[in-house]
C-alpha positions in Angstrom: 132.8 114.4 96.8 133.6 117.4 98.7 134.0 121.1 97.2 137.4 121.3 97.1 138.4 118.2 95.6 136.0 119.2 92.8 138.2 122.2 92.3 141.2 120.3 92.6 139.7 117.7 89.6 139.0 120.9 87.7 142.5 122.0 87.9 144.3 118.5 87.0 141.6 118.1 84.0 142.2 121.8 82.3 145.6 123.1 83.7 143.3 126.0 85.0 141.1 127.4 88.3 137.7 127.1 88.4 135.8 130.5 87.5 132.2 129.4 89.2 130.4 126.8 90.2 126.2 125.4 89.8 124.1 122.5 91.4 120.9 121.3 90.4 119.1 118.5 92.4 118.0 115.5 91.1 114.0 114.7 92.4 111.4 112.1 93.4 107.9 112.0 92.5 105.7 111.4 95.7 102.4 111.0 93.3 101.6 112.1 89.9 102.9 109.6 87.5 103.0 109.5 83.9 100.7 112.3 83.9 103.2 114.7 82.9 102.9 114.6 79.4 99.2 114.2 79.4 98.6 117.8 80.7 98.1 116.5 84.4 98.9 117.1 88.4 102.4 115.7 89.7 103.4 116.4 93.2 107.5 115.8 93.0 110.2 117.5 95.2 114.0 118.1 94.9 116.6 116.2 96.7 120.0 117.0 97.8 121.7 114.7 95.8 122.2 116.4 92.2 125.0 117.1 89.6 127.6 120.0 90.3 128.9 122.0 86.8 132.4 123.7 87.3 133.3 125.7 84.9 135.9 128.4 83.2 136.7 130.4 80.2 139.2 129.1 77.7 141.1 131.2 74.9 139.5 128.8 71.6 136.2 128.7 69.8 134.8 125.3 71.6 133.4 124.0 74.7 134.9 121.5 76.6 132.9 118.5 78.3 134.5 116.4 80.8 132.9 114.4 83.6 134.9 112.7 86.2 132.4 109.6 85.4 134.1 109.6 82.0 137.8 109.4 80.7 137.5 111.6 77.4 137.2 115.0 76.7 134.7 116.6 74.5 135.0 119.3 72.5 132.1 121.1 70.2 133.2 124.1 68.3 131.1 126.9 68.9 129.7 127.2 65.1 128.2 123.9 65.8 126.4 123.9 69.2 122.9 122.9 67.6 123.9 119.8 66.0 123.7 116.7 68.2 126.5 114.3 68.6 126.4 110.5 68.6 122.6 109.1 69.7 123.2 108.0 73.4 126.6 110.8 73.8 125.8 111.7 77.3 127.2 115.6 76.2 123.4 115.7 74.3 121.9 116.5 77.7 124.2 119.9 78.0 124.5 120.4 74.7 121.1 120.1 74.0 120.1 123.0 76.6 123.0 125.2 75.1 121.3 125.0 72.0 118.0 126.0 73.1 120.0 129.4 73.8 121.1 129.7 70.4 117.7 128.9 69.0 116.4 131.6 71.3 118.5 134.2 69.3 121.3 134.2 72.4 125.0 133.8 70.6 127.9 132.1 72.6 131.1 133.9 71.4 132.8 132.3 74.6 134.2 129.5 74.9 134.4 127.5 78.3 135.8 124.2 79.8 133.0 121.8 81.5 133.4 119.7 84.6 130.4 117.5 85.3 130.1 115.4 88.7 127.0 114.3 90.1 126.0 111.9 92.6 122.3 111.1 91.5 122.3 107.4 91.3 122.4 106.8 87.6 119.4 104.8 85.9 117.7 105.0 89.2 114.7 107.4 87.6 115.6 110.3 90.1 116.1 112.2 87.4 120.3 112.1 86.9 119.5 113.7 83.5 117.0 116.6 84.1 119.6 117.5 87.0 122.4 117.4 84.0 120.0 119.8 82.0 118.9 122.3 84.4 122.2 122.8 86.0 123.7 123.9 82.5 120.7 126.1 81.9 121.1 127.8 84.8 124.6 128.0 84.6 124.4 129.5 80.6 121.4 131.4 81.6 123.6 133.2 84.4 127.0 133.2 82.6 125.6 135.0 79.7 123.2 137.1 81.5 120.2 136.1 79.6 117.9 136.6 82.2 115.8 133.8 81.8 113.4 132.6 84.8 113.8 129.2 85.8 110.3 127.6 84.1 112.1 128.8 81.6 114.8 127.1 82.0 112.6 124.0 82.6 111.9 124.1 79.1 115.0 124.2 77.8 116.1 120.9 79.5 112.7 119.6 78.2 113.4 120.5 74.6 117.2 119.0 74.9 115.7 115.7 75.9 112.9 116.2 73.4 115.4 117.0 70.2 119.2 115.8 71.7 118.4 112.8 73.7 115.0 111.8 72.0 112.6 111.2 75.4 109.7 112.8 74.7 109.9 113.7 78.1 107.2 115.5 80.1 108.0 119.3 82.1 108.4 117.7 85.4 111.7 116.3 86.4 113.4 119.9 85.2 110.8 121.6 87.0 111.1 119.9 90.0 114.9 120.5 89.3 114.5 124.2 88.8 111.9 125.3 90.8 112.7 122.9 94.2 112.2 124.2 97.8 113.6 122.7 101.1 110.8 120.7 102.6 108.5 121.1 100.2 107.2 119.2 97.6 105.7 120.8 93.9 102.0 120.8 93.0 102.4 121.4 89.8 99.2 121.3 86.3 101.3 120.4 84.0 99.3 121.6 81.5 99.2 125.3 82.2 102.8 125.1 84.6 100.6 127.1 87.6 102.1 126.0 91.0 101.9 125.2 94.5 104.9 125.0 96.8 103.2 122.2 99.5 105.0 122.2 102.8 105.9 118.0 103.3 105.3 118.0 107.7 105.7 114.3 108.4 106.2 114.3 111.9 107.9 111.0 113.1 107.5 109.9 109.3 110.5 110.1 106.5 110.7 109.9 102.9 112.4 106.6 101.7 114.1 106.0 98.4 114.7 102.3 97.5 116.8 102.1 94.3 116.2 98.1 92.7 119.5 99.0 90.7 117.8 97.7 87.8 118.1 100.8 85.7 115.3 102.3 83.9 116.2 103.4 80.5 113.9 106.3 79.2 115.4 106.2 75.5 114.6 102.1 75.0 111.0 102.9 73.4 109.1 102.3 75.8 108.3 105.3 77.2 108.0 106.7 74.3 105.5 103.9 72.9 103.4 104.8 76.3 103.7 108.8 75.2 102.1 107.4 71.7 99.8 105.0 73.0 98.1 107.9 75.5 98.4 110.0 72.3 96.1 107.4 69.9 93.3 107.4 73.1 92.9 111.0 72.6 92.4 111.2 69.3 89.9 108.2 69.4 88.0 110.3 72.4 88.3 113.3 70.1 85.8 111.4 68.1 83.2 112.3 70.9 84.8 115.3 72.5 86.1 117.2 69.2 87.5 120.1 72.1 89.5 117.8 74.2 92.9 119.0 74.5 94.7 116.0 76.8 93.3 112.9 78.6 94.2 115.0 82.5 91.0 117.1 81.8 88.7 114.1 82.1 87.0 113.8 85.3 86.2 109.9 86.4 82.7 110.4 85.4 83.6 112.0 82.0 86.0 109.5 81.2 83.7 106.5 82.5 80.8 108.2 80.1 83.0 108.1 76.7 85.7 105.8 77.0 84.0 103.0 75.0 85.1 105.4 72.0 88.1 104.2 73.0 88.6 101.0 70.3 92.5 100.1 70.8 92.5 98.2 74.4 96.6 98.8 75.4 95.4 102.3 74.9 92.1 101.9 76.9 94.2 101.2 79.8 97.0 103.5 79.7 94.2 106.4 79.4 92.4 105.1 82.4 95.2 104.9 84.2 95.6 109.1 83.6 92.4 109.9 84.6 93.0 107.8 87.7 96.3 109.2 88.6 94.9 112.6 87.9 92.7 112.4 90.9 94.9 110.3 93.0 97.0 113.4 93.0 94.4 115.9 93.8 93.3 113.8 96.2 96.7 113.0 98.0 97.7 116.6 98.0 94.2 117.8 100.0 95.0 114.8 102.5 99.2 116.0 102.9 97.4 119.5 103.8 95.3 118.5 105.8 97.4 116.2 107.6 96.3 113.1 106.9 99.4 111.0 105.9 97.2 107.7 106.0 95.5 108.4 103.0 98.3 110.0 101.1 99.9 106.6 101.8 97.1 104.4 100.5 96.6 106.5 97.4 100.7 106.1 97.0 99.7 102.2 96.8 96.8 102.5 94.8 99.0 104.7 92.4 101.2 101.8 92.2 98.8 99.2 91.4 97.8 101.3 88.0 101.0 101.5 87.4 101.7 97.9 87.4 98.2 96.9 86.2 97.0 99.9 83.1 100.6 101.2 82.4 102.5 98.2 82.8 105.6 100.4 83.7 106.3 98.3 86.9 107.7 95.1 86.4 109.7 92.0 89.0 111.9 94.7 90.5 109.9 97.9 91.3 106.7 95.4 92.2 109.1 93.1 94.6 110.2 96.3 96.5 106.3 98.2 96.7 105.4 95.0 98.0 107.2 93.9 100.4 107.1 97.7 101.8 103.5 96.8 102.1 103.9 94.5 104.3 105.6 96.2 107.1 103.0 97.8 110.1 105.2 101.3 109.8 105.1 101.7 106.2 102.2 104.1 105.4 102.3 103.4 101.3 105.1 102.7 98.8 105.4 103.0 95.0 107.1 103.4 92.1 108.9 106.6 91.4 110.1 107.9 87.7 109.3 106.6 84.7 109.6 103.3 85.2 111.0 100.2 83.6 113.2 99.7 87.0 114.9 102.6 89.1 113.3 103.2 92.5 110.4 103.3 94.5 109.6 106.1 97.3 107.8 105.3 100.7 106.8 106.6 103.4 107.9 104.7 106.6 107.7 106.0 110.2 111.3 106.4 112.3 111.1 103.5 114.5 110.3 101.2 111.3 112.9 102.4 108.9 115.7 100.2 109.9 112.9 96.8 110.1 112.2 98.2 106.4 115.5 98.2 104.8 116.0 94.6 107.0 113.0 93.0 105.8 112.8 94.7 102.3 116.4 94.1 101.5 116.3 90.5 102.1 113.1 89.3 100.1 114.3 91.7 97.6 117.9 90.0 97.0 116.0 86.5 97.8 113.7 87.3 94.3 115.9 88.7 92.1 119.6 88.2 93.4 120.1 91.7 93.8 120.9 94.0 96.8 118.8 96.9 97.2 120.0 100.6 98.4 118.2 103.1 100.9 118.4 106.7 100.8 116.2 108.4 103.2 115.4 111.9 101.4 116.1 115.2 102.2 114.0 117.5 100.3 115.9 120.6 99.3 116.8 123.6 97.0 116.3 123.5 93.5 119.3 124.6 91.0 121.5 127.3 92.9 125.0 129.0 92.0 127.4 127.7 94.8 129.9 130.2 93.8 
């Protein structure tokens, strides 16, 4: 949807103009998952398909929500912007950021009318929702001059999935949101938030997104029984290693030396799959530097396979599309992307094979599950950005 007929859904929604629009992108992780939340290396960049926030001034004490994906309005007075609606209200996710600002002693006084529109695939784990929180922090952030930088603002969209949509999310899909560079990708230590801007040069060699649509969903308990399950390893390798702060400082050896203190097996594996991942990430990172796009594609696989194998995140419809990609001379690796439990999986496929891959993948994919596949081939852009 173009500019304009934003604007013009603005107008027919509030009886008004539009004072300023923001954009935030949605992302893909090219490596680096479910390490997030265990103090570890992810390596995602932002993509330039994201959700667009529209908004104005309005003369009463409340802030409306409208999205052009929904038919009601929403309205939350301003004396009650830190109490959550309805579990599963979409509004949490804006609502939730807005909040942070009050918590950080910032008062609205303002009220404002809210047009959301994005065109991240929903429940296609590119991160619709951290694009939905990081584009409202940025837009509160500049529309009441707080002055906030935009790791910063990363947090807030963090803590609003954390206390309004209750994920217990790791830092990295708002990062990636917030902080996003064209044609570069986000080494980023979860743990400590240092980071690397990585130029992504694949010469002859694009980014594919393959969406099962088979939509992940975060909030069904899973991915917060996999947050608790990494969480009850540590503690049992505390027994041993009293100073351990989170299961992304073990080294292969370390982990390899003490991991029999690990009694509970479910959590065995998800903690070996970590420590894995970990150095996948390194590793993969040193080979995109030094141009060596073979190995960053076989450590994409192998990232895969501990996926579907320790973390058991994968299931018919990510595992149908990683492997058929692996069968196909020009694809250099393909995995899983997000948390998980459906959504998409990235690969990386030279130009002259893309159009044998969506052929070839498309088919055995539908032939399995009954389901057509979609392809976006990614353009790494911007993070969150005030349009005007």
């Amino acid at each position: 949807m173009e500019l304009r007929e934003l604007k013009k859904a603005f107008r027919e929604a509030y009886q008004k103009e539009t004072e300023h629009v923001y954009f935030s992108p949605g992302r893909v992780n090219l490596i680096g998952e479910h390490t997030d939340y265990n103090g570890g290396y992810v390596f995602p960049c932002a993509l330039s398909f994201g959700t667009y926030l529209l908004i104005a001034k309005n003369d009463g004490q409340v802030l409306r929500f409208r999205s052009l994906n929904m038919p009601e309005v929403t309205e939350v007075s301003l004396d009650r912007l830190t109490t959550p609606l309805a579990k599963n209200h979409w509004v949490n996710y804006p609502l939730g950021c807005i909040a942070q600002f009050v918590k950080r002693g910032y008062s609205l006084t303002q009220g404002y009318d809210i047009l959301i529109w994005g065109n991240v695939p929903a429940g296609a784990g590119l991160s619709s929702s951290a694009a939905l929180e990081v584009v409202t922090a940025y837009a509160f952030n500049d529309l009441m001059q707080t002055g906030l930088d935009r790791t910063e603002l990363a947090k807030i969209g963090q803590a609003s999935e954390h206390e309004f949509a209750g994920v217990n999310c790791g830092i990295m899909d708002q990062f990636a949101s917030a902080q996003g560079k064209k044609d570069h990708a986000i080494f980023l230590n979860c743990d400590t938030l240092q980071f690397t801007l990585v130029p992504v040069k694949l010469d002859g060699i694009k980014v594919v997104i393959s969406n099962t649509h088979s939509p992940h969903k975060l909030d069904s308990g899973a991915y917060n029984d996999r947050v608790a399950q990494c969480h009850l390893a540590l503690e049992q390798l505390r027994s041993v290693r009293p100073n351990l702060k989170n299961l992304a400082e073990l080294t292969q050896a370390e982990f390899d030396e003490i991991q029999s203190a690990i009694t509970d097996e479910v959590a065995h594996r998800r903690a070996r799959h970590v420590v894995g991942e970990v150095q996948r990430t390194k590793d993969a990172v040193e080979a995109l530097q030094k141009g060596d796009i073979v190995t960053f594609g076989q450590l994409m696989n192998q990232s895969h396979v501990s996926l579907r194998d320790d973390y058991e995140v994968t299931g018919l419809h990510l595992d149908t599309l990683a492997q058929e990609a692996w069968k196909i001379d020009g694809v250099l690796g393909s995995r899983m992307t997000g948390g998980g439990f459906g959504g998409c999986t990235v690969s990386l496929v030279r130009d002259e094979a893309i159009e044998q891959f969506k052929e070839q993948v498309s088919k055995a994919y539908k032939e399995k599950t009954g389901i057509t596949p979609d392809f976006y081939v990614a353009q790494i852009s911007d993070g969150a950005q005030k349009i005007e």
